[in-house]
N, C-alpha and C positions, 0 to 999 in steps of 0.2 A: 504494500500500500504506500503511495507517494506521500511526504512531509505533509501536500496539502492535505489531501482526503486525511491525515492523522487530525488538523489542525480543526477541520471543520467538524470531525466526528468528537473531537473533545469539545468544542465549543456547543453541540448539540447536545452533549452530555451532560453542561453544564447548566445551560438552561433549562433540560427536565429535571436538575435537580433541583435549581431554585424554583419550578415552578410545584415538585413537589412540596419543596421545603414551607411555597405561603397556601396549601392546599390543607385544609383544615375540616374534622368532622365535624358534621353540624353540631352532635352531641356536646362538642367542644364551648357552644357559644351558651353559656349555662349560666353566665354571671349576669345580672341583670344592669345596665346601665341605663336606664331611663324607665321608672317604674310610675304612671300616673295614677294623680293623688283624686283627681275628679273624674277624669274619662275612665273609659271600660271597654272602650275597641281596639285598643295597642298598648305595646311595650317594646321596649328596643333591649336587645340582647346583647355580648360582645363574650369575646374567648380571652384566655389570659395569650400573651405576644401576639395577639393580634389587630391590626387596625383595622378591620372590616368589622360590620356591626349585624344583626339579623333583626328584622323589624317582623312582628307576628300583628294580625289584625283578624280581628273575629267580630264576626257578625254587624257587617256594617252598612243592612239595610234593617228595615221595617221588617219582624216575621222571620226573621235569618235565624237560624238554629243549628249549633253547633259547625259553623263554615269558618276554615281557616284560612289565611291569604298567608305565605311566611315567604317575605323576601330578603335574600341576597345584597347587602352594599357591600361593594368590593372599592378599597383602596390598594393603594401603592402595590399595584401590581397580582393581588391576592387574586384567587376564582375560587371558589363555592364546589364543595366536597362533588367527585364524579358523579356520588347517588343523587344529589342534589336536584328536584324537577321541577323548583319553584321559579319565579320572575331573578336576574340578576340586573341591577340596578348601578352602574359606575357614579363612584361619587368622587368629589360634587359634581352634583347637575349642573349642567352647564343651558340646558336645551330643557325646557316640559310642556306640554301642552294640557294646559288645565280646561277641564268639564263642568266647571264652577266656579263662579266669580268667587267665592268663599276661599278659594285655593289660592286666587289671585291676590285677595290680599294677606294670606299667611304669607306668600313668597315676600311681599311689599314691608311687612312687617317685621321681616330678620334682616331688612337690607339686600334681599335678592329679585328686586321685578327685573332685574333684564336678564333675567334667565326664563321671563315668560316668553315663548316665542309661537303660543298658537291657545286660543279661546274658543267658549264656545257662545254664538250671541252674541259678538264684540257690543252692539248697541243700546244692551240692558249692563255692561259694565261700567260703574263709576270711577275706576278705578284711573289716578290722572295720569300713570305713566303707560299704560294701556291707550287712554286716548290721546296721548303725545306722541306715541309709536305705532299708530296703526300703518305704517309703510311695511312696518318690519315683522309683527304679528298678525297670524292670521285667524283668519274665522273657522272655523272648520264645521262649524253644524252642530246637530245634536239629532237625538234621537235614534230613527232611523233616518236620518238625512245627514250620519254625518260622512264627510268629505274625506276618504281613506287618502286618496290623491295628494290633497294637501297636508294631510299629516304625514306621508312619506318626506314631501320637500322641505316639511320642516325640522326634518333629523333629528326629531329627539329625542334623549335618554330615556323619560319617561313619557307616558300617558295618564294623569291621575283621573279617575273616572269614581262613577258611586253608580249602589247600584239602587232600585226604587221598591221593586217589589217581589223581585228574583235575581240571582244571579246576571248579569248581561252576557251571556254566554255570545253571542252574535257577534258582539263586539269584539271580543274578546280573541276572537279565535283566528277574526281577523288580523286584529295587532299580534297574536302567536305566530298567525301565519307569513305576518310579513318581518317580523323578528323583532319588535319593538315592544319591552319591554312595558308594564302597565301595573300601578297599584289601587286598589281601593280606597276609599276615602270614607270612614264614618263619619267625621263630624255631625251631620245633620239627624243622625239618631240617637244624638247624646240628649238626655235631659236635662245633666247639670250644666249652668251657664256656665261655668267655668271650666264644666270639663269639654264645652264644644271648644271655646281657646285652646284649650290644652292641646289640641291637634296640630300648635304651631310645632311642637315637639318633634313632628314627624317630618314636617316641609325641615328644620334646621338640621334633622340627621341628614338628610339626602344630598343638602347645600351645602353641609359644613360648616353650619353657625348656632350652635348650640347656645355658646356665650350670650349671645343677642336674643336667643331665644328666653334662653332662662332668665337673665335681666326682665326682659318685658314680659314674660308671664305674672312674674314676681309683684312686679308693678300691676298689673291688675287684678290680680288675685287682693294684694294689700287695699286697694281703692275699694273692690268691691265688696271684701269682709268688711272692713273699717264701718264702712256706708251702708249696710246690712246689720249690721251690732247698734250704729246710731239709729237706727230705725227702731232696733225691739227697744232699746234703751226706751225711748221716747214714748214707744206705743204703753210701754208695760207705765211708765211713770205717770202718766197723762190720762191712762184711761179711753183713748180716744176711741169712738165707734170706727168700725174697721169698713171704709171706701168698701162698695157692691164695684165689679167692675164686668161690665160686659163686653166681648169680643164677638171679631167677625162680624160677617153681614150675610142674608142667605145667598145661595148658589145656586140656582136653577131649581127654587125651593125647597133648597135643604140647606139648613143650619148645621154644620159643625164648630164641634167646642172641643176644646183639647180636655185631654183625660188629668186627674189629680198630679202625675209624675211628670207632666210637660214643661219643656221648657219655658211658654209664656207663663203657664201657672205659678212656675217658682219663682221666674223675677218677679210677677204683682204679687204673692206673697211676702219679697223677701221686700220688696219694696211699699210694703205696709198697708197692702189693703188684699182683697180675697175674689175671688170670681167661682160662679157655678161650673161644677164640671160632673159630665156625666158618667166618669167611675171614679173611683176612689183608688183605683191602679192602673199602671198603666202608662202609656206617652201617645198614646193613637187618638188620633184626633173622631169624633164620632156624632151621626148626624143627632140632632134633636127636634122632637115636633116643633113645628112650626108655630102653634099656639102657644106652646110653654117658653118656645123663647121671645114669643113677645111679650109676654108675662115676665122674663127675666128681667126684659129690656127695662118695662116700666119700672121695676123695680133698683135699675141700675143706678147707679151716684156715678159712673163716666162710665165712658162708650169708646173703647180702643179697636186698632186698630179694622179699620172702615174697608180693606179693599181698593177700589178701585174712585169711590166717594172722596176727593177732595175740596168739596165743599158740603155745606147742609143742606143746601139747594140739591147738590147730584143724592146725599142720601135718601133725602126725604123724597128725591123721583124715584125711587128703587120702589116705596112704597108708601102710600099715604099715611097708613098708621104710626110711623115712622114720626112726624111732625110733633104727635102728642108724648113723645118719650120723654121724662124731665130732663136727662141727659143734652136732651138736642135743643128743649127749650131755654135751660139755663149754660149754655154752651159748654157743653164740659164732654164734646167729642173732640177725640184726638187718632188723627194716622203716623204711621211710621214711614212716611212718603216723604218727607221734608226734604231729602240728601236723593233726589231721582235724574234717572236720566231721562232727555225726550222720548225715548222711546217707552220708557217705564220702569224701567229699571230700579230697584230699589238698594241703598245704600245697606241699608238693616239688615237685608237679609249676605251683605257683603262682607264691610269691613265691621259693621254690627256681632258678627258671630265673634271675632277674636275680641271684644273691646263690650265683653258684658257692663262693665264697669261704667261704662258710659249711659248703656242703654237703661242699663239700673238708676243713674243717676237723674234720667228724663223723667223716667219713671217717678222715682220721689218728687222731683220738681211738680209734675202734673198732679200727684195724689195727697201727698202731702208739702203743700210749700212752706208751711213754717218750719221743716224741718231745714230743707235746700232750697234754694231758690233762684235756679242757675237756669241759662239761656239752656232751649232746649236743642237739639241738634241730631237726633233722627227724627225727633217726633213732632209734629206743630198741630196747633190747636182749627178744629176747621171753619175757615168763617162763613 
C-alpha cells in the first residue's frame, strides 16, 4: 500500500474514532438540566462530557395521551446514538420556521428574531422585526395550504409546529420526507400562565441563550407573583366583593367558557375577581346554553374579552339583548384587541403568552384599580 493510501486510511480512522468518541447512548442523557417549575410538556436533559442536550415533550395538544416527541440537539460536532429514531436538531438555530406567532416572539425574547426566517400568516403577526423583514421571511401557509416549496428554500434547521386535535401526521411526514427536521410546540395547552412563558426555555436551548432566557423568565415570574400576592393581600384585608367577570361572545350560537383549570380563569382569579365556568376540571373550553349565558351576562360586573366586537355598537349588533347587560351599560366591557394588526391579528395571543405579567397587570388595572392603576396595553376598554 502506497504512503498515500497509508495516510488517508489513518486519517479515516481517525475521524470514526472521534466521531465515535462524541456518539453517546441516549441512556447517557439522564441528568436533568432544565427541569420546569410551571409547564408540564418538557424538560431538557444533558449527559455528563457532553455538550449536546435531549429535549422530551409530551402531550402537546388538546386530548394527547401518553405521546412523546424526544429530540436530538447536537453541538460541536456530536450525532445522536445509531438507535436513535427521533428529530436531530443542530444547535444553535440559525434558520426556523415558526407555525405560531407565539414562537415568534419567544425567539424575539432571548434576543434571537433573525433566526426567524419563515411564518405562518405573516399579516396576523405583530411582531416588528417580522414586519421590518418581510423581504427576507417568508409566508409559508398553514393548515393544509401550507407551502412545502417554500419551506425547502428556506433551509431550515427546524420547523416548530403544534399540533390541534391529533397528531399532524401529514405534515409531518412531509418534513421527514424531505429531511427537515421539526418539533412540537405545547405552549398553548398549558394552563398555568407562567408555565405557557416557561416555553421560552425550549426556543433558548435550540439558540443557545439560556442566560437570557432565564434572566427574563425570572423577571416575570417575580412581577407576576409579587402582583398576584398584592392582590390576595388586598382582597383578604379589605373584604372586597369578588368582580363576576364574563367572557366571550357567542359563535354561530354557541357560547363557550373555558373550564375551572384555564388559562383565562387563572389570571381573572389570580387577578382578583372570578368568572363562571362550566367544570370545575379541566382546560377545555365548553359550549353553554345560550339562555344561561345571558343570565350570566346580566349578572356580570365586566365583560372581557368581546371577539371580534370592538366597539359596543358592533357588540350590541351581534345581539339586541346584549344592550341591557349592566356590563355594556355602565361600560365596563373590555377586549384584548388593543396591540392588533390590520389584518386582525392579535398581540395577546402573541407576545401576551410569554409576558403573563403584563397581561395580569391589565387585568388588575381593569378589575381592580385601586389596587394598580396603570395604562393598559393588550386590553382597552370598548367605546
Amino acid at each position: 500500500m502506497s504512503l498515500t493510501k497509508h495516510i488517508i486510511a489513518l486519517f479515516c480512522a481517525v475521524l470514526t474514532a472521534c466521531a465515535e468518541e462524541k456518539t453517546a447512548s441516549l441512556d447517557e442523557f439522564s441528568s436533568v438540566k432544565y427541569q420546569p417549575q410551571y409547564a408540564s410538556g418538557f424538560r431538557i436533559l444533558e449527559a455528563d462530557d457532553r455538550q449536546s442536550s435531549v429535549i422530551e415533550i409530551t402531550d402537546p395538544w388538546q386530548g394527547a395521551q401518553d405521546y412523546r416527541q424526544t429530540l436530538f440537539v447536537a453541538r460541536n460536532g456530536e450525532v445522536p446514538p445509531t438507535t436513535f429514531a427521533g428529530e436531530t436538531i443542530k444547535a444553535p438555530v440559525k434558520r426556523a420556521i415558526c407555525l405560531s406567532s407565539s414562537y415568534v416572539a419567544m425567539f424575539d425574547a432571548v434576543g434571537k428574531a433573525e433566526c426567524v426566517v419563515g411564518v405562518s400568516g405573516i399579516d396576523f403577526i405583530s411582531n416588528r422585526y417580522v414586519n421590518e423583514h418581510r423581504d427576507r421571511i417568508a409566508d409559508v401557509g398553514y393548515d393544509s395550504n401550507i407551502d412545502f416549496e417554500k419551506i425547502v428554500a428556506m433551509r431550515p434547521d427546524v420547523v416548530l409546529i403544534y399540533g390541534v386535535a391529533g397528531e399532524e401526521s401529514q405534515l409531518t411526514s412531509k418534513l421527514t420526507e424531505l429531511g427537515i427536521p421539526y418539533m412540537y410546540m405545547g405552549d398553548y395547552v398549558e394552563n398555568s400562565p407562567l408555565g405557557k412563558a416557561e416555553w421560552l426555555h425550549v426556543i433558548a436551548e435550540l439558540t443557545d441563550s439560556q442566560a437570557s432566557a432565564d434572566e427574563l423568565f425570572d423577571r416575570i415570574r417575580h412581577n407576576y407573583e409579587t402582583l398576584a400576592a398584592k392582590v390576595r393581600s388586598h382582597m383578604a384585608e379589605h373584604h372586597d366583593r369578588i368582580p363576576q367577570v364574563m367572557l366571550n361572545t357567542p359563535y354561530r350560537d354557541i357560547w363557550f367558557m373555558p373550564s375551572a383549570e384555564s388559562y383565562m380563569v387563572r389570571l381573572i382569579r389570580d387577578a382578583g375577581g372570578d368568572t363562571y365556568t362550566p367544570t370545575q376540571t379541566g382546560t377545555a373550553s365548553l359550549p353553554v346554553d345560550l339562555e344561561k349565558a345571558y343570565l350570566l351576562a346580566r349578572e356580570a360586573d365586566f365583560w372581557l374579552n368581546t371577539g371580534a366586537s370592538n366597539t359596543l355598537d358592533e357588540l350590541k349588533s351581534q345581539n339586541p339583548r346584549f344592550a341591557g347587560m349592566p356590563a355594556v351599560r355602565q361600560h365596563r366591557v373590555y377586549n384584548c384587541n388593543r396591540r392588533r394588526t390590520p389584518a386582525g391579528g392579535s398581540d395577546f395571543w402573541e407576545s401576551g403568552i410569554i409576558h403573563p405579567d403584563i397581561v395580569l397587570r391589565d387585568l388588575v388595572s381593569i378589575l381592580h384599580p385601586e389596587i394598580i392603576d396603570a395604562d393598559l396595553y393588550y386590553y382597552e376598554q370598548l367605546p
